[in-house]
N, C-alpha and C positions, 0 to 999 in steps of 0.2 A: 776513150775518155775525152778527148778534144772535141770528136763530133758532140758528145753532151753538152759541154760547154757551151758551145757554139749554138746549138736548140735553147739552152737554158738564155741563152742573153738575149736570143730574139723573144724566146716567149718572156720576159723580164721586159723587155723592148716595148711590148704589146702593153704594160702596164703603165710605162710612162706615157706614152702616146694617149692614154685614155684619165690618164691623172692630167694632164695638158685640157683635153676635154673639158674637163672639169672646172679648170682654169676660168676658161675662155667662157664659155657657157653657162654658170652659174654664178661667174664675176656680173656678166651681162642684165641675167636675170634668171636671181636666186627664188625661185619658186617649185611646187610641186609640178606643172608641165613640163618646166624645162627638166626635172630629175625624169620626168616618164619618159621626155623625148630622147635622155641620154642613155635610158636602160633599155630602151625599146626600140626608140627609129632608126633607123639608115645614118650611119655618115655622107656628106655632102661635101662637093667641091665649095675652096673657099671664094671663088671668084663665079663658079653658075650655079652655085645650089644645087647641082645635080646628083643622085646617087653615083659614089663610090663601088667601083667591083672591086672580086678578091685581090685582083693583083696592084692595085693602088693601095691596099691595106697592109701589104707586108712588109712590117717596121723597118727602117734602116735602108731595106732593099730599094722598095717603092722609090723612099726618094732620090737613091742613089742610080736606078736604071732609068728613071724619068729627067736624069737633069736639073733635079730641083724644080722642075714647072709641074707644072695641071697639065695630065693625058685630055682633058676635057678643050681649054681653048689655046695651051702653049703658054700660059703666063706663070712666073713666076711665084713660089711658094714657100713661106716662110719656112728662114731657116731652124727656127725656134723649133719645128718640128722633130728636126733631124737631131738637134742637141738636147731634147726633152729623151728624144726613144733612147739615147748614147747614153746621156750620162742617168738612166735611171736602170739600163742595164750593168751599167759597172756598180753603181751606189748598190744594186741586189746582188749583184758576185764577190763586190767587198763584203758585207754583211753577212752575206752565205760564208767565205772564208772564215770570218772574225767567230762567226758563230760557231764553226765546227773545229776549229782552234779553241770555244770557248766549251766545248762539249755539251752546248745547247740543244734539247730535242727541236726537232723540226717545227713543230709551229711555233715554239717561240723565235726561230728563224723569219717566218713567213710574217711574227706580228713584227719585227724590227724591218725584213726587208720593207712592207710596205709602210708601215711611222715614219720610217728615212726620207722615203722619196714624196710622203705629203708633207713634212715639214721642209725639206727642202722646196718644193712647192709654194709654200708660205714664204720662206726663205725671199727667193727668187719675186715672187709678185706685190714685195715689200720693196725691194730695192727697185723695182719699176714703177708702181704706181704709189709709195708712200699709204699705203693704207693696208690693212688685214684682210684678208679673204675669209670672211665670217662665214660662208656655206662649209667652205674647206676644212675650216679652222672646226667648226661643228660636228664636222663629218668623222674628223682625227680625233675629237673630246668624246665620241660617245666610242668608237673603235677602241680606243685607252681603256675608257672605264668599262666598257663590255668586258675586256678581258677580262680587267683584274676582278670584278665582281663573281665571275665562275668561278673563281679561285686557282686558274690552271695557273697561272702566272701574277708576280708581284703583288701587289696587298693593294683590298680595296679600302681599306677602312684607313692604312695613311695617304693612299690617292685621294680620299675623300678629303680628311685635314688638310692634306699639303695644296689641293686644287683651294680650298676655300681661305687658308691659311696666307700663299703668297697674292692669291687674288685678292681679296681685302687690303693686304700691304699696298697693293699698286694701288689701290684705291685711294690709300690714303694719302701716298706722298704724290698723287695724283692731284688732289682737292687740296692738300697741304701748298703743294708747289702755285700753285693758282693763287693759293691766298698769301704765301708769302712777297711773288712776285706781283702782284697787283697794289700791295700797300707798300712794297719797294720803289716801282716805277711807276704808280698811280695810273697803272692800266692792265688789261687783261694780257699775260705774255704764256708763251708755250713752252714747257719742260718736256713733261711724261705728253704723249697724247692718251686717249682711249681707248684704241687700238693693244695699246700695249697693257693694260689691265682685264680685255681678253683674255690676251697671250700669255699671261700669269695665270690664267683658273687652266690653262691646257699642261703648261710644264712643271705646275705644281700635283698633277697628276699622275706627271709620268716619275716626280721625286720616288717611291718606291724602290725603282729598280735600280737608282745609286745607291741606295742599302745593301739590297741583294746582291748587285755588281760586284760591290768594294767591298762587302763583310763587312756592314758596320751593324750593329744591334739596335731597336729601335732605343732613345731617349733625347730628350730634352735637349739637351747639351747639343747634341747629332745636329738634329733637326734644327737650332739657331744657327748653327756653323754654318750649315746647308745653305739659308738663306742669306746669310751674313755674307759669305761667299760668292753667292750667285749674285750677289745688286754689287759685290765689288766687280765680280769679273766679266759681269753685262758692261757696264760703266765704262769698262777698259776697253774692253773690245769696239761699245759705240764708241771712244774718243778718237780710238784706230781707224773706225769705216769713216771717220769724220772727216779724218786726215786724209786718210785715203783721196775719195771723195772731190775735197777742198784741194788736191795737187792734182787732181783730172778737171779743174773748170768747174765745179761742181758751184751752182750757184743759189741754189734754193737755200730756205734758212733752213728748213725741216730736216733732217736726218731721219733715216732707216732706224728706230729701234729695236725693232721685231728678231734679224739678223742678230744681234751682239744677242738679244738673251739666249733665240738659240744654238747660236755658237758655247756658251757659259754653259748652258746644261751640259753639251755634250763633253766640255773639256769635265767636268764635277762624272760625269756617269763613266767615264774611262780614265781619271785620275784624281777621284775626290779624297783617296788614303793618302796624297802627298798634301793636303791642306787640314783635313779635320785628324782632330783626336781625341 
């Protein structure tokens, strides 16, 4: 059973390493060669472009028998590597436990192992470059809605409402917030950005499966709570990363949004029966 594990996290390892990819690559330039070049060409050293062999490709390992450098010139190689393969191997064996504690078949395993570790991917490339990974972010919006439209899992028909539902909200107190604060302070000032009215057509799509999670029935009532909910406890969570933040030197004015809302989904999708009723 252990040796299982132990194959499961490397091959789980292989998936962060290649959602990292994705990162870097389609952050860079988000076009149809770069997707050809990433489903089809060679990995490359990042300091000589040169192809990668098998043995610089085995997650976790590679980097830990090489020293953290390039087999290719001896230079040094981000550590971002090593802690993308780590923690997207534990995020799929938590998930894999949570799941079969949850008596979930298998691919709705497989669709939360990998949701987990693209959103936390968003997560993560919000709190460093302040802006959304819109390839990424596109990539996770049609993976959601594929699902639930075959119908093996969650509902497409309130992914559909709840995607267009809270995205239009951010819309509005997006253009709301613009126009209140510019006849406030007689200039253009920053609340919500754009980025984060994205990020509402992606988590109002995945709103379904806190129904299904928590037993609630669909109605009206539900579904205000829901949102009512989620812009209180986005709200809180950004006040938190603020602080955060602001007690590390943190000195840009812009704050992370992106992180607080999905942190608010996930506390509503594993504890939204202690707030709605």
């Amino acid at each position: 059973m252990i040796l299982w594990y132990i194959i499961a996290l490397l091959w789980w390892a292989v998936f962060g390493s290649f959602a990292l990819v994705l990162l870097d690559r389609l952050g860079k330039d988000p076009s149809w060669v770069t997707v050809k070049w990433i489903l089809t060409g060679r990995s490359v050293c990042d300091h000589t472009a040169k192809p990668l062999n098998w043995q610089e490709l085995i997650p976790i390992v590679s980097y830990i028998r090489q020293w953290g450098t390039s087999a290719k010139n001896g230079k040094k190689i981000s550590s971002r590597y090593l802690y993308a393969e780590i923690g997207t191997a534990f995020i799929f064996l938590a998930t894999t436990i949570r799941g079969i504690q949850s008596f979930l078949p298998w691919y709705e395993i497989l669709f939360w192992c990998i949701t987990n570790t693209l959103m936390i991917g968003l997560l993560v490339y919000d709190m460093q470059k302040l802006v959304l990974h819109l390839p990424l972010r596109s990539i996770l919006t049609v993976w959601v809605l594929v699902w639930q439209f075959t119908g093996v899992i969650g509902s497409y028909s309130i992914a559909f409402f709840g995607s267009i539902a809270l995205g239009v909200l951010f819309w509005l107190l997006y253009h709301g917030s613009q126009y209140y604060l510019k006849r406030r302070y007689g200039k253009k000032q920053l609340w919500l950005g754009e980025w984060d009215i994205y990020m509402a057509f992606l988590l109002g799509a995945l709103f379904p499966f806190v129904f299904v999670y928590q037993q609630f029935f669909w109605s009206w009532s539900h579904a205000i709570q829901l949102v009512l909910y989620f812009l209180i406890l986005s709200s809180v969570v950004g006040l938190a990363i603020a602080f955060a933040l602001r007690a590390r030197g943190y000195q840009s004015k812009q704050i992370p949004f992106i992180p607080a809302m999905i942190i608010a989904y996930y506390i509503l999708l594993w504890s939204a029966q202690n707030f709605i009723w």
